[in-house]
TORKOL-4160 file (C-alpha; in steps of 0.2 Angstrom, whole numbers, padded with zeros to 4 digits, m for minus):
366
<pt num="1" X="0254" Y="m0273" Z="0214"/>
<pt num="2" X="0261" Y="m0257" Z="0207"/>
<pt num="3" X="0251" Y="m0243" Z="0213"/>
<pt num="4" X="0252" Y="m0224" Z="0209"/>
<pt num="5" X="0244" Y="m0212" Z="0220"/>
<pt num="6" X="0243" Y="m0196" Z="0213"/>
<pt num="7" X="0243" Y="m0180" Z="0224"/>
<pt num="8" X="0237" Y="m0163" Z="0218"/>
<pt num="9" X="0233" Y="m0156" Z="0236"/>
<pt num="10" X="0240" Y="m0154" Z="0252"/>
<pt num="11" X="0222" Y="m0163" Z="0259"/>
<pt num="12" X="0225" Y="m0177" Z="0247"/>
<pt num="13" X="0242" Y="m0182" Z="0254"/>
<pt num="14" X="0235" Y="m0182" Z="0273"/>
<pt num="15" X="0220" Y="m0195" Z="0263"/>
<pt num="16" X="0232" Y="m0207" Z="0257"/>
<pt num="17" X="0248" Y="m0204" Z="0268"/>
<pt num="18" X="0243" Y="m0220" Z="0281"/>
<pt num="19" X="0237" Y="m0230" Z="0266"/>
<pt num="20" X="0254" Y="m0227" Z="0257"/>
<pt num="21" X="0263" Y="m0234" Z="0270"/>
<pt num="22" X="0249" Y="m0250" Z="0274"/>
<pt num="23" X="0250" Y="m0254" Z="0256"/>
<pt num="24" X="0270" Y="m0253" Z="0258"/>
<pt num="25" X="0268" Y="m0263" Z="0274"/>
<pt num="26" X="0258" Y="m0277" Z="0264"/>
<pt num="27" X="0273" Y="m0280" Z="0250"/>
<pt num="28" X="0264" Y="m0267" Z="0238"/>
<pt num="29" X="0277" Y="m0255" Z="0228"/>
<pt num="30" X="0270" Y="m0238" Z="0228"/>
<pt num="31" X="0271" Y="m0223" Z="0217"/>
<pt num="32" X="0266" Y="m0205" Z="0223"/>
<pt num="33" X="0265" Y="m0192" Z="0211"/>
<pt num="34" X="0263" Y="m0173" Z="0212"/>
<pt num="35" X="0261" Y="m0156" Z="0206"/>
<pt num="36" X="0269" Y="m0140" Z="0214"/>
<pt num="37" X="0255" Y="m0136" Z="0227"/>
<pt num="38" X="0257" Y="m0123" Z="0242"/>
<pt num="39" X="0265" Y="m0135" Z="0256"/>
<pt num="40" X="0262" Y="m0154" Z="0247"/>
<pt num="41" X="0282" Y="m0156" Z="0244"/>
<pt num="42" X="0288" Y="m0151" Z="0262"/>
<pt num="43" X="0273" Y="m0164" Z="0270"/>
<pt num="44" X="0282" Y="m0177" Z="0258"/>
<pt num="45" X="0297" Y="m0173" Z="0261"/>
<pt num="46" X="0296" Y="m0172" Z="0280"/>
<pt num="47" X="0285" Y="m0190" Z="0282"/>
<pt num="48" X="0298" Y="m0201" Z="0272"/>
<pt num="49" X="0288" Y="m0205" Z="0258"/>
<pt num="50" X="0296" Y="m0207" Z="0242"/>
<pt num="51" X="0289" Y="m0197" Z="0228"/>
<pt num="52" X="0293" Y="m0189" Z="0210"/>
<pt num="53" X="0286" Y="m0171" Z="0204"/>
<pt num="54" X="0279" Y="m0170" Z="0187"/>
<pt num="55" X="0274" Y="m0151" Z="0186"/>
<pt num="56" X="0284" Y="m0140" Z="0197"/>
<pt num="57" X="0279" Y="m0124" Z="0185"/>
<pt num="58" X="0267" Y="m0112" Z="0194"/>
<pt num="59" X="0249" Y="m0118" Z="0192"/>
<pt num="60" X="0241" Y="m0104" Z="0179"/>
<pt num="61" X="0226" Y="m0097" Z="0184"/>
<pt num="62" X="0217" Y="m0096" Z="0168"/>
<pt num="63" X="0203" Y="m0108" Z="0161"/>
<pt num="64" X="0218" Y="m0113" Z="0146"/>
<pt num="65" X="0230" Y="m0114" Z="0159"/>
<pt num="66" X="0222" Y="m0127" Z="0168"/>
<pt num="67" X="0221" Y="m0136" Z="0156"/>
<pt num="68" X="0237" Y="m0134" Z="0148"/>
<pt num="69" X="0242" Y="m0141" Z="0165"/>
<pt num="70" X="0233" Y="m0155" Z="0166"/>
<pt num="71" X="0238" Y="m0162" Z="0149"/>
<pt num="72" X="0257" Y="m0159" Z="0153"/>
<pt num="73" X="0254" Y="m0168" Z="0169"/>
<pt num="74" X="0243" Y="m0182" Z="0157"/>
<pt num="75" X="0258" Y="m0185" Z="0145"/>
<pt num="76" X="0271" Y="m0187" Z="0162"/>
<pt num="77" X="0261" Y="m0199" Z="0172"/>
<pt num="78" X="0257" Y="m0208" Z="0155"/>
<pt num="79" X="0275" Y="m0212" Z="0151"/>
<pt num="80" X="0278" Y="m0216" Z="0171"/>
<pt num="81" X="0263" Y="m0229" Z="0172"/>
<pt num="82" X="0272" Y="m0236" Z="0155"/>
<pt num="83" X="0289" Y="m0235" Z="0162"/>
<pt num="84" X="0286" Y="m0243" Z="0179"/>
<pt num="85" X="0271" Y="m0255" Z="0174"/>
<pt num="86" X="0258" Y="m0248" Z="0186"/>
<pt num="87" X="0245" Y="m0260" Z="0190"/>
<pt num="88" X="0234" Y="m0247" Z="0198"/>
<pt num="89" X="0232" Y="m0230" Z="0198"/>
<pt num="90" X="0222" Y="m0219" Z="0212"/>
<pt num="91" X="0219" Y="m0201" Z="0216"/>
<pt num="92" X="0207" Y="m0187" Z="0217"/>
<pt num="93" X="0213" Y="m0179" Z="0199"/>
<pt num="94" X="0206" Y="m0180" Z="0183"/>
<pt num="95" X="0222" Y="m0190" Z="0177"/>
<pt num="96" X="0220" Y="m0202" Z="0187"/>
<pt num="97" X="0206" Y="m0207" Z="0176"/>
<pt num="98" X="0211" Y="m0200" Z="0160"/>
<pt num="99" X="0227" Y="m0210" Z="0160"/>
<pt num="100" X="0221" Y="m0226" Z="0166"/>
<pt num="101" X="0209" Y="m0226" Z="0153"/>
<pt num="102" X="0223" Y="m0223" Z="0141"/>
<pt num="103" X="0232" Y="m0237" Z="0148"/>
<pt num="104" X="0218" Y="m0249" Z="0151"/>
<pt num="105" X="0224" Y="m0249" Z="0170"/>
<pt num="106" X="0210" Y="m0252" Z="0186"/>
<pt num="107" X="0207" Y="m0235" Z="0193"/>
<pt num="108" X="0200" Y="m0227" Z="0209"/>
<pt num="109" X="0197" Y="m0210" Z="0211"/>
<pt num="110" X="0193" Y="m0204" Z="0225"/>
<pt num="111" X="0180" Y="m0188" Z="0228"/>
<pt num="112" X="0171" Y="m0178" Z="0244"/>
<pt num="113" X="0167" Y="m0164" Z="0231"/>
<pt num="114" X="0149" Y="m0162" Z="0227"/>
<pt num="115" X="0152" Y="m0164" Z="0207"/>
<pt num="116" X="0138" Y="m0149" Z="0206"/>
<pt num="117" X="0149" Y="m0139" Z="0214"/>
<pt num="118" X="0166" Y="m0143" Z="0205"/>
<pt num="119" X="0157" Y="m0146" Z="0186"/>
<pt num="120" X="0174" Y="m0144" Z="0177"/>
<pt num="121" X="0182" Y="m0160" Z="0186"/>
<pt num="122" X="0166" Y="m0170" Z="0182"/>
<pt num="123" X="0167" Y="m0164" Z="0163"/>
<pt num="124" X="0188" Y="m0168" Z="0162"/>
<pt num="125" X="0186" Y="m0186" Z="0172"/>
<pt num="126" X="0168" Y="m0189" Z="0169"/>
<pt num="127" X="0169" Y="m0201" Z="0154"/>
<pt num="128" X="0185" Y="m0210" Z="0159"/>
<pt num="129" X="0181" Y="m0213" Z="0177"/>
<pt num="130" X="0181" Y="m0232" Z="0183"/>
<pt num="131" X="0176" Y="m0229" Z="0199"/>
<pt num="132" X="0172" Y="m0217" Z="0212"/>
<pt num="133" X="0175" Y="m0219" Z="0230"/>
<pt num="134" X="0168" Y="m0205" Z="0241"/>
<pt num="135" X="0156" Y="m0201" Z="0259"/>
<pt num="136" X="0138" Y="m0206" Z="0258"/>
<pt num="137" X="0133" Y="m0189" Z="0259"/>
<pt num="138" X="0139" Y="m0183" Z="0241"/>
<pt num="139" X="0129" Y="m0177" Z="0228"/>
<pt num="140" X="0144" Y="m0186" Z="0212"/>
<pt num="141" X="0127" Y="m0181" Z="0201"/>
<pt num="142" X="0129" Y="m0189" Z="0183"/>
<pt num="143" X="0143" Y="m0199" Z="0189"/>
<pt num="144" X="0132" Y="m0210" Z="0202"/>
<pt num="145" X="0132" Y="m0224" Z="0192"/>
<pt num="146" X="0151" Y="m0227" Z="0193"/>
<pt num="147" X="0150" Y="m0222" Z="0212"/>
<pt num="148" X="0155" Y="m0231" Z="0228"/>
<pt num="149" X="0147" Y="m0223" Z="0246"/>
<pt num="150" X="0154" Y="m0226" Z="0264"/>
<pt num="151" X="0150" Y="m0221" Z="0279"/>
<pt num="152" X="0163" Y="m0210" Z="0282"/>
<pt num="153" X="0177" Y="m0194" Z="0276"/>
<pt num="154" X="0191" Y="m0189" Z="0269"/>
<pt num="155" X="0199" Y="m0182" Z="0284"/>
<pt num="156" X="0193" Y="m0198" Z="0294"/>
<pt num="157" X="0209" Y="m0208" Z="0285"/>
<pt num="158" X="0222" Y="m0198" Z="0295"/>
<pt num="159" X="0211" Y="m0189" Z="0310"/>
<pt num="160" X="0199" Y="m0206" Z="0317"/>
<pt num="161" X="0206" Y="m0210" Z="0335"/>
<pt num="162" X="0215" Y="m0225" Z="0327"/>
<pt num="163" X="0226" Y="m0216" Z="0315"/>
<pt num="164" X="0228" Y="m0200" Z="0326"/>
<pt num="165" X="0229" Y="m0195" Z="0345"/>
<pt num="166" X="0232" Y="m0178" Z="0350"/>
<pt num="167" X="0247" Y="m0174" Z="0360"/>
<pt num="168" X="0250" Y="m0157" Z="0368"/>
<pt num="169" X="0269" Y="m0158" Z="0368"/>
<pt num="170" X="0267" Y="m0154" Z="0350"/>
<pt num="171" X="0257" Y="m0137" Z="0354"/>
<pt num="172" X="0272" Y="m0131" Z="0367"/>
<pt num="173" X="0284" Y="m0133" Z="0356"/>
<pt num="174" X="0276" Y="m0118" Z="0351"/>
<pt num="175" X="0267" Y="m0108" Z="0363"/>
<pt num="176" X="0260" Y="m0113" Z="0381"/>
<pt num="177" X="0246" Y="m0123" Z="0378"/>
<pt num="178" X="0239" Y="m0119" Z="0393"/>
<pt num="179" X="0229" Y="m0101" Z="0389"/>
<pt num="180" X="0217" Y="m0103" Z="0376"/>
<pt num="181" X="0219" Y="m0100" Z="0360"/>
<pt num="182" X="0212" Y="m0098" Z="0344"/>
<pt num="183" X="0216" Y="m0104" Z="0325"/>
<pt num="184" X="0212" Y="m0093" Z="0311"/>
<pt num="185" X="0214" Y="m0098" Z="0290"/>
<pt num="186" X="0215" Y="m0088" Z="0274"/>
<pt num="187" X="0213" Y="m0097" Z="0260"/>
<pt num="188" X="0220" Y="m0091" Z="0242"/>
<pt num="189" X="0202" Y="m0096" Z="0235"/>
<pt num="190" X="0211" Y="m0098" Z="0220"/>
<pt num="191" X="0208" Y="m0113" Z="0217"/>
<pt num="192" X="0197" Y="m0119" Z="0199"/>
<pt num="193" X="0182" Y="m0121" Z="0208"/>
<pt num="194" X="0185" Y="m0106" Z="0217"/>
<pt num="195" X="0187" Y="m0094" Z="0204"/>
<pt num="196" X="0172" Y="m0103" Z="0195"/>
<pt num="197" X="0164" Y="m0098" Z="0209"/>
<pt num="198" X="0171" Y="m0080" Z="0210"/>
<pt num="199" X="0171" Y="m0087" Z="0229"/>
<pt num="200" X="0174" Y="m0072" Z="0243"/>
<pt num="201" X="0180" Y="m0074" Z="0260"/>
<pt num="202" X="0188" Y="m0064" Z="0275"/>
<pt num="203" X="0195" Y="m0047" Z="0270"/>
<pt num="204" X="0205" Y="m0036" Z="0280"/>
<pt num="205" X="0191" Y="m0027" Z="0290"/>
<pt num="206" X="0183" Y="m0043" Z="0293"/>
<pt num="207" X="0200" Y="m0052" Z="0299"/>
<pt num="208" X="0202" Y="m0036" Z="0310"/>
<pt num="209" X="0186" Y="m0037" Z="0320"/>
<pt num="210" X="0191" Y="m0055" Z="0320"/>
<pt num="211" X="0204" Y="m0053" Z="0330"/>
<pt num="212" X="0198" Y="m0039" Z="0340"/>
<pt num="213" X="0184" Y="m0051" Z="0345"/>
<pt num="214" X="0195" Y="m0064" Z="0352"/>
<pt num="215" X="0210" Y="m0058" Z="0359"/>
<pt num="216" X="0201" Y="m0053" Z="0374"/>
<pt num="217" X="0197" Y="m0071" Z="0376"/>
<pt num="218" X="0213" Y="m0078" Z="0372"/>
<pt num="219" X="0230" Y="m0079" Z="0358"/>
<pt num="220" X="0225" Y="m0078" Z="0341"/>
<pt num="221" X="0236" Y="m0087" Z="0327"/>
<pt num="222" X="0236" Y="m0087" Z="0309"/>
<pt num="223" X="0239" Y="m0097" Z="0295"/>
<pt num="224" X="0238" Y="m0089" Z="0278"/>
<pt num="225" X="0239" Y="m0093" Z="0260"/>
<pt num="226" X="0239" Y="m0079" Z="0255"/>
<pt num="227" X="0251" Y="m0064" Z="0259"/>
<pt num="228" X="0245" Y="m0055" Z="0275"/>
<pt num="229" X="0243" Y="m0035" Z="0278"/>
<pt num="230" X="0257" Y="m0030" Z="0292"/>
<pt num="231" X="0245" Y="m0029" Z="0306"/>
<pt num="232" X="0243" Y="m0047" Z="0306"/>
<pt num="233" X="0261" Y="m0052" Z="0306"/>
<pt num="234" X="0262" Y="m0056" Z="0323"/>
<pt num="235" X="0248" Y="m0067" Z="0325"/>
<pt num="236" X="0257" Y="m0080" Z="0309"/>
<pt num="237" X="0258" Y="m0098" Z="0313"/>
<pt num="238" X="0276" Y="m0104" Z="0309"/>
<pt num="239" X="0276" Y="m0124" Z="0312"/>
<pt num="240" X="0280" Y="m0138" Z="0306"/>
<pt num="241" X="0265" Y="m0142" Z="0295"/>
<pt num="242" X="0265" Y="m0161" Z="0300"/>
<pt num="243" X="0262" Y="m0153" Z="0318"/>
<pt num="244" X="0244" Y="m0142" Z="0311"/>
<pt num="245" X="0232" Y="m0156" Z="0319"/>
<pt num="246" X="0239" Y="m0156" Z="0335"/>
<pt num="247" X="0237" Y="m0139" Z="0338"/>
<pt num="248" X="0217" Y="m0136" Z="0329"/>
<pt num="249" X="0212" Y="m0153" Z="0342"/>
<pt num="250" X="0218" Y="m0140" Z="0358"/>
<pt num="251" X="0211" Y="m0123" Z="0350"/>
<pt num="252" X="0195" Y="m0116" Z="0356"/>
<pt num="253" X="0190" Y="m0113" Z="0339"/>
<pt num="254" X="0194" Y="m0111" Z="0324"/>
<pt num="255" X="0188" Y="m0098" Z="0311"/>
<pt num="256" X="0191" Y="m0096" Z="0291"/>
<pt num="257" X="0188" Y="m0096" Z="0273"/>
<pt num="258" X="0193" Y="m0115" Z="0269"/>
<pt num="259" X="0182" Y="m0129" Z="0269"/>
<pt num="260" X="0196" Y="m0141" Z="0271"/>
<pt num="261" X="0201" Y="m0135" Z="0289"/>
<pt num="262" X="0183" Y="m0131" Z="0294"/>
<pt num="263" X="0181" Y="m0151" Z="0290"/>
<pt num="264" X="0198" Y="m0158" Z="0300"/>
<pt num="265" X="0191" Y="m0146" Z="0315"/>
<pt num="266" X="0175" Y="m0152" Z="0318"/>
<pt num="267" X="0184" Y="m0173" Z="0316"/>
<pt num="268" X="0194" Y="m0165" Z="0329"/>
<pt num="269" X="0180" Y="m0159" Z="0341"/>
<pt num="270" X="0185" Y="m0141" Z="0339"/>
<pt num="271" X="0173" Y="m0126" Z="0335"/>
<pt num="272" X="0175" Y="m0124" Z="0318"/>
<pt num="273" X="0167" Y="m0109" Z="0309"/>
<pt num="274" X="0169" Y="m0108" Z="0290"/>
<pt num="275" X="0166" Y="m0089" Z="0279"/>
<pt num="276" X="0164" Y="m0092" Z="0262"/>
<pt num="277" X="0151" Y="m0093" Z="0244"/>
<pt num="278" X="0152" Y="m0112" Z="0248"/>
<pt num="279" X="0143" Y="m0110" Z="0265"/>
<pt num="280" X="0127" Y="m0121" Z="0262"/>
<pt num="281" X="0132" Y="m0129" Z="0249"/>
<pt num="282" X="0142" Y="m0145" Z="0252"/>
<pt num="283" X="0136" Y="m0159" Z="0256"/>
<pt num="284" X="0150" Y="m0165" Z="0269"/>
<pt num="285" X="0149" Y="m0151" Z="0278"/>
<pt num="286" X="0131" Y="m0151" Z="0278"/>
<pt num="287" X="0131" Y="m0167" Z="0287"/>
<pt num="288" X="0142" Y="m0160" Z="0301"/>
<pt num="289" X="0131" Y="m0144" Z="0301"/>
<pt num="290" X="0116" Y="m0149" Z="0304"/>
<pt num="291" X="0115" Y="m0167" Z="0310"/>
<pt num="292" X="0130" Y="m0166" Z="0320"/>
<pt num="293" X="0133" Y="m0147" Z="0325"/>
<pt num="294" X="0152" Y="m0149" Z="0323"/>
<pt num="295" X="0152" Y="m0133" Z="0310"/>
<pt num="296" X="0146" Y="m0120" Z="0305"/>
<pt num="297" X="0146" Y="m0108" Z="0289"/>
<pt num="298" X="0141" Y="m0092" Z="0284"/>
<pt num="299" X="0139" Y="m0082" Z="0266"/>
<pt num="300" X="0152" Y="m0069" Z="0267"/>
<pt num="301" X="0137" Y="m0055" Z="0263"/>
<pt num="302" X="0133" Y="m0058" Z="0280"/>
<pt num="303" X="0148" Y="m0055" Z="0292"/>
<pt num="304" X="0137" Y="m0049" Z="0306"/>
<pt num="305" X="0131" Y="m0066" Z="0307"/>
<pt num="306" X="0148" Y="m0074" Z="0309"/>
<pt num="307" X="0153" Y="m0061" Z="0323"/>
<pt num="308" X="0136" Y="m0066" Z="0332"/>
<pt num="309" X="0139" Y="m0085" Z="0330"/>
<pt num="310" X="0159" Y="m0082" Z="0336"/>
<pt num="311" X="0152" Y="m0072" Z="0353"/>
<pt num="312" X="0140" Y="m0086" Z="0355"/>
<pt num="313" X="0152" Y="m0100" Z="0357"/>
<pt num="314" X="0166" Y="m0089" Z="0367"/>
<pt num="315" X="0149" Y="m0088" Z="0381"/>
<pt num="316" X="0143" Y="m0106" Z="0378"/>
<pt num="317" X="0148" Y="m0115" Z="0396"/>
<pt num="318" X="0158" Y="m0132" Z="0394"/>
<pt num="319" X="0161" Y="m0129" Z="0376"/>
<pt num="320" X="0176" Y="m0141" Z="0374"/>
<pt num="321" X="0166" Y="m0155" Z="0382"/>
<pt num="322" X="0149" Y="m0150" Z="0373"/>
<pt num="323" X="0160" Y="m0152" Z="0355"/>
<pt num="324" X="0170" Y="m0169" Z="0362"/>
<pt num="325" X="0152" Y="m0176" Z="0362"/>
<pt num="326" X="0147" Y="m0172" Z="0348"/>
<pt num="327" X="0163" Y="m0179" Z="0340"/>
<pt num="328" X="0159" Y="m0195" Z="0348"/>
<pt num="329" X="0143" Y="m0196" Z="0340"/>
<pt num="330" X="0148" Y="m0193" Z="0322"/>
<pt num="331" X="0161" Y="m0206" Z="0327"/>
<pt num="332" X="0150" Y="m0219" Z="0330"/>
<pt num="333" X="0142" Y="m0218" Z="0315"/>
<pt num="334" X="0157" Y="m0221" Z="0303"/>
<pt num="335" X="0170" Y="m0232" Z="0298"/>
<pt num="336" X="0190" Y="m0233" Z="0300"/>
<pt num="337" X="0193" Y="m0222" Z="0281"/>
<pt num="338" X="0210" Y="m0229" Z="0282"/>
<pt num="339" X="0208" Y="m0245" Z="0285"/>
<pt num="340" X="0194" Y="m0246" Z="0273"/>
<pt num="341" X="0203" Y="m0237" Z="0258"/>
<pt num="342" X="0218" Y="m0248" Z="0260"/>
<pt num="343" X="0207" Y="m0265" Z="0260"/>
<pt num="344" X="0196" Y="m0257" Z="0245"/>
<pt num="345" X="0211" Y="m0253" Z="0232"/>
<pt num="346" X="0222" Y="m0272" Z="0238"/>
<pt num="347" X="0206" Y="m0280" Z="0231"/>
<pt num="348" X="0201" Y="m0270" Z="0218"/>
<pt num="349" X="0189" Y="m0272" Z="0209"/>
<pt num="350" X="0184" Y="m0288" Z="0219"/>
<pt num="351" X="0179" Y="m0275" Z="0232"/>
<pt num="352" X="0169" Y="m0265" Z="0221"/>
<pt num="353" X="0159" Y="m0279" Z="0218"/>
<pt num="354" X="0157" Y="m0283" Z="0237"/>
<pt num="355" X="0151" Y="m0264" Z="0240"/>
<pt num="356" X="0139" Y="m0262" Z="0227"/>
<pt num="357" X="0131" Y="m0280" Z="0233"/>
<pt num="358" X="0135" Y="m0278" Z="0250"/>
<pt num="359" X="0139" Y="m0260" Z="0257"/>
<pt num="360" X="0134" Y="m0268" Z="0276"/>
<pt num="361" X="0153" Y="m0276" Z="0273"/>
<pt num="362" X="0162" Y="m0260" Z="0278"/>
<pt num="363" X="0156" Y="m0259" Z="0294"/>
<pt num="364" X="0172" Y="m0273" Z="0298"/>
<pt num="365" X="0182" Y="m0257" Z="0298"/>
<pt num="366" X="0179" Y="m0247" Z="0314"/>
């Protein structure tokens, strides 16, 4: 087959970067599409994988800009799918749907969103989705009926034991990896469902007792989307991004307003504490809240409860081991992603069929 794969997110090239390459692997030509995105085109550009970039304008911020965007990016990816005889199109994006509908072309989109929580995406894809693959535990809302659930996450594709093993080497080409340390994210919660959600996260004061908070228990390190005040230069993360999983699976914890990295830390075993309006809300991180303690969030009204649950942890003895448990129980109650998503799109929509009759089936890929 021709496949596309279109990439709007720096999560989204981690989901499909291994499934790329099986589907390349198996004699399948592959497409990968993008949009200008914080560090999407340098991950691209540093694993190999071939790809073109259909809107490298900034993204606008506004409701009209967004979707001016989107139907630039809808008239691009429609010529490309015409121009290169795409047999199937996947993503997480709205186009993805929208033009495969034009085209009359199979589609999977992929989705760990709750669509309550991102009503925008479900009001652009809603009508032309085909199908939606995502985690037993989201709510997709109206779009249930075109929905496809396993046992499993985004982040599993690229951070299950099969597709990823820790190394330390990676950390001290950095720093010693010895001394603890901690891992600290600001997000630009700029995002559309951000702004929709007028979300908050860590301020200044709130970074700064962060830090105060930890450094006697360790190095602090930061990586930022956003620009950061002068008094936290020092503490700023310049890696390789391809290294970033390495170093969170050796951290002691790690602390910040995105969602995404909360999630890859608590696959990873690490302590992973997550300030933001989304706290409570998600249903991924839900699960790995309270069924499997991996994370935990807090409503950024109440900072003295993230400070609490930070000087908690740093007195909890064997926290390290106590966490690597509880990674091993979530493990044993999902599936391979990768392995799954490659097998689901090379027999599509045969493998539709065989979930909705037979969800039992994806247990074959652990």
């Amino acid at each position: 087959m021709n496949v596309l794969i279109q990439l709007s997110h720096p999560a989204h090239f981690h989901l499909y970067k291994y499934v790329a390459k099986n589907l390349m692997d198996d004699g399948h030509k592959v497409f990968i599409l993008i949009k200008t995105k914080d560090i999407l085109e340098d991950l691209l550009t540093q694993s190999g994988l071939p790809y073109e970039n259909i809107l490298k304008e900034a993204h606008r911020k506004s409701k009209m800009g967004v979707l001016w965007d989107m139907l630039v990016r809808d008239w691009r990816m429609l010529r490309f799918v015409h121009k290169n005889k795409i047999d199937l199109l996947t993503g997480s994006t709205p186009e993805v749907a929208q033009v495969g509908w034009l085209t009359r072309k199979y589609r999977v989109n992929t989705g760990e969103d709750d669509m309550r929580i991102v009503p925008l995406f479900q009001q652009m894809a809603g009508p032309f989705i085909q199908c939606i693959l995502s985690p037993e535990v989201c709510d997709n809302w109206k779009l249930e009926p075109k929905s496809v659930k396993y046992a499993g996450y985004h982040k599993l594709a690229y951070l299950h034991p099969n597709q990823f093993t820790p190394d330390k080497r990676v950390v001290e080409k950095y720093f010693p990896a010895e001394r603890p340390y901690f891992i600290l994210r600001f997000a630009k919660l700029k995002a559309y469902h951000d702004v929709a959600a007028d979300a908050h996260g860590i301020n200044t004061e709130i970074a700064q007792h962060l830090v105060d908070l930890l450094l006697p228990h360790g190095d602090v390190y930061i990586t930022s989307e956003r620009e950061l005040e002068p008094q936290f230069e020092k503490y700023r993360l310049n890696i390789n991004p391809l290294d970033i999983h390495h170093l969170m699976a050796f951290a002691t914890m790690y602390i910040g307003d995105s969602q995404s990295m909360a999630v890859e830390a608590a696959m990873l075993g690490t302590p992973s504490l997550r300030f933001n309006d989304f706290a409570g809300r998600i249903g991924v991180l839900e699960e790995l809240e309270h069924k499997y303690n991996l994370t935990f969030g807090i409503q950024p009204t109440h900072p003295e409860q993230l400070y609490a649950k930070v000087d908690e942890l740093l007195k909890m003895p064997d926290l390290h081991e106590v966490f690597q448990q509880r990674r091993k129980k979530m493990l044993e109650d999902k599936i391979d992603v990768t392995a799954f998503l490659t097998w689901f799109i090379e027999n599509y929509p045969e493998s539709r069929k065989t979930m909705l009759q037979q969800p039992d089936f994806q247990w074959r890929f652990k």
